[in-house]
Every structure is written in structure tokens, then in C-alpha cells.
Steps between C-alpha positions, in 0.01 A plus 500: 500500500337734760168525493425852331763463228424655201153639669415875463354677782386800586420638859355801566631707779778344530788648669476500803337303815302209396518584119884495518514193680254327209781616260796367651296149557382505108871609394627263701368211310599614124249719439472801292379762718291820457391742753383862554558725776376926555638626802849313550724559226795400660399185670335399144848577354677308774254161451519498155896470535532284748174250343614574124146605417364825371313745683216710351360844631139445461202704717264213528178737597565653149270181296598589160867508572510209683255311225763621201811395741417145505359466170854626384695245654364158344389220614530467879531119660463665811314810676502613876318795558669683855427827424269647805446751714359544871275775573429492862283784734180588593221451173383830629818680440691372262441633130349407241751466238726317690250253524426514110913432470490204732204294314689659184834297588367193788188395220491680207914409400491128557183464293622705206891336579305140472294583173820623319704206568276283417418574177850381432590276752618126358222225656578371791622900647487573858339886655550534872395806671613614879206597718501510878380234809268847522295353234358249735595692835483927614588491873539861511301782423638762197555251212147470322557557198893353517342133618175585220787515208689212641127255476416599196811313365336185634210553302683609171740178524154275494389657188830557313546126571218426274559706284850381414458129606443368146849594411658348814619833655467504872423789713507536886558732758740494779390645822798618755482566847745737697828473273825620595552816212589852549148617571433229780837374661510232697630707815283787374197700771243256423698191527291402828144582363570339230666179624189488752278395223726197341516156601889552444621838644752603237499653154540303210762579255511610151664171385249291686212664288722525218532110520093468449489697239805265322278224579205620384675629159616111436426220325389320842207761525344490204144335633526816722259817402273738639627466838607711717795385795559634867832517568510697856585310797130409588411882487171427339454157659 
């Protein structure tokens, strides 16, 4: 029997890049898999037939929407919260709402995604979000409030952790480096800066973080909450 058989998961943000790669892994193994997508229709479409899972359109900066999306789909075994965006310029320039919409999606969504599934989640449930290495590291002027977002994850996992420990349901966050996606290929501009900062120069891929987030979702992991996990080449060593 794989090891997600009969499991239902949900990830959020999930068809393409990273969150893609955490639905193939998931399907993979038997699951029964869940996951929203905004922007990419046809991508969402194309993951959902090749995986066998469903995709959902879902606007995770709208909170109530999101809040009555989970609650309608039952109990969840398994949450991964990918959604996120990157704002990135100069504090002084960029505006205000766009900054709003960033804390609105980066903190404010994986809190409210957390609290929904939880209050039906079996014991013994797994949440995962997907932060950044930029948590613990900013190299690089322009991403303030992107790297402030990205911490405050750390934080929220330590609280949610007791919170939910009683009931055995584990929650952690996992903390990429440069990762091979769309938005920041491997042979992309920034390849050199970026590899400059790592122990090993390369990007990581999608399955490689998709594999921590397996093994933080199973049974071997269960002692395993509040933490939060590097997984970035040595980027923040």
C-alpha cells in the first residue's frame, strides 16, 4: 500500500512550480488530492488530468472564500499551504496595497487555511506551509516586506503547534532556497548571484522539496511540530 492511500489532501496553490510538484508526489502515493490555482487555468486543468486530482479556483487573499472553501470539503488528512506571492522594490516606492495583498496571501491565508482545517482534521493530521530560506536570510536589498511575510510563518508554526498538539496534528514549515520553477529557472539571470550564496551552487528541484514535505506529512514525522526546515543548498548557512 503506498503511503498516502486513502489520505485526503489539499494543497493550496497548487498547479504549478513547487505546488505542482507537491501534487504529483502526494498523488503518486494513493492519495486523494485537492488543490487550488487563480491565474493558470490551463496548467491546473492539465495537472489535474495527468495526477487524477481536482483542481479548485480559489483567490486565497479573499479570507472568507478561502475559510468557506475548505470548510466545504471535509475532513482534510493533509494541508500544504503554497499559495504566495513576491513583492520585491524599493519600500519607498512600491504601494501600499500591494503590500496589504502580500501579508493578505504570505500570512494572513495560511493562518486562516490552518484554523479551518483543523477544526476538522482527524488526530494525528499534518499542516505544512512553504516559506522561503529568506526567512532566516535577505542578501539583497528590495524584499522587506517579501522576507517579513516569509518569518512570520516561523513564528505562527510555534504557536499553532500548541495549539493543535493535544490532538496529535503536526504543523511545520518548509523553508526553500533557489528552486528550479518558472519564476526562478535554474539557467535563469540570477543563476550566478544566487548560486554565490549556497554551499551547493545549483537549484533545488520541485520534487526534492516535494519529497520533505511527503516526509513530513507521514507517519515517520509525527514527533515533528513547530519547526520550521531549510532546504536551500546552504543559502542560509
Amino acid at each position: 500500500m503506498n503511503s498516502f492511500e486513502g489520505k485526503s489532501v489539499l494543497v493550496l496553490g497548487g498547479s504549478r512550480g513547487i505546488g505542482a510538484a507537491i501534487v504529483r508526489r502526494f498523488a503518486s502515493e494513493g492519495a486523494k488530492v485537492l488543490f487550488t490555482y487563480l491565474s493558470s487555468p490551463d496548467d491546473a486543468a492539465a495537472l489535474a488530468a495527468e495526477t487524477r486530482s481536482e483542481a479548485l479556483c480559489a483567490d486565497s487573499s479573499d479570507r472568507d472564500a478561502l475559510i468557506e472553501l475548505i470548510s466545504s470539503l471535509g475532513p482534510l488528512d493533509v494541508l500544504v499551504v503554497n499559495s504566495g506571492i513576491l513583492g520585491a522594490g524599493d519600500p519607498l516606492d512600491i504601494p501600499p496595497n500591494e503590500i496589504d495583498r502580500l501579508f493578505r496571501i504570505n500570512i494572513h491565508a495560511p493562518y486562516h487555511a490552518a484554523v479551518a482545517a483543523a477544526r476538522t482534521m482527524p488526530d494525528g493530521g499534518r499542516i505544512i506551509f512553504i516559506g522561503s530560506a529568506n526567512a532566516d536570510r535577505m542578501p539583497m536589498a528590495g524584499l522587506a516586506a517579501y522576507s517579513a511575510s516569509k518569518a512570520s510563518l516561523k513564528g505562527m508554526v510555534k504557536g499553532l503547534a500548541r495549539d493543535f498538539g493535544a490532538r496529535g496534528i503536526t504543523i511545520n514549515v518548509v523553508q526553500p532556497g533557489p528552486t528550479d520553477t518558472d519564476m526562478n529557472p535554474a539557467d535563469g539571470p540570477l543563476k550566478d548571484i544566487m548560486h554565490g550564496f549556497m554551499a551547493i551552487k545549483r537549484h533545488a528541484t520541485g520534487a526534492e522539496i516535494a519529497g520533505l514535505v511527503a516526509y513530513l506529512s507521514g507517519p515517520e514525522a509525527g514527533i515533528i511540530t513547530g519547526a520550521a526546515y531549510n532546504i536551500d543548498g546552504g543559502f542560509s548557512a
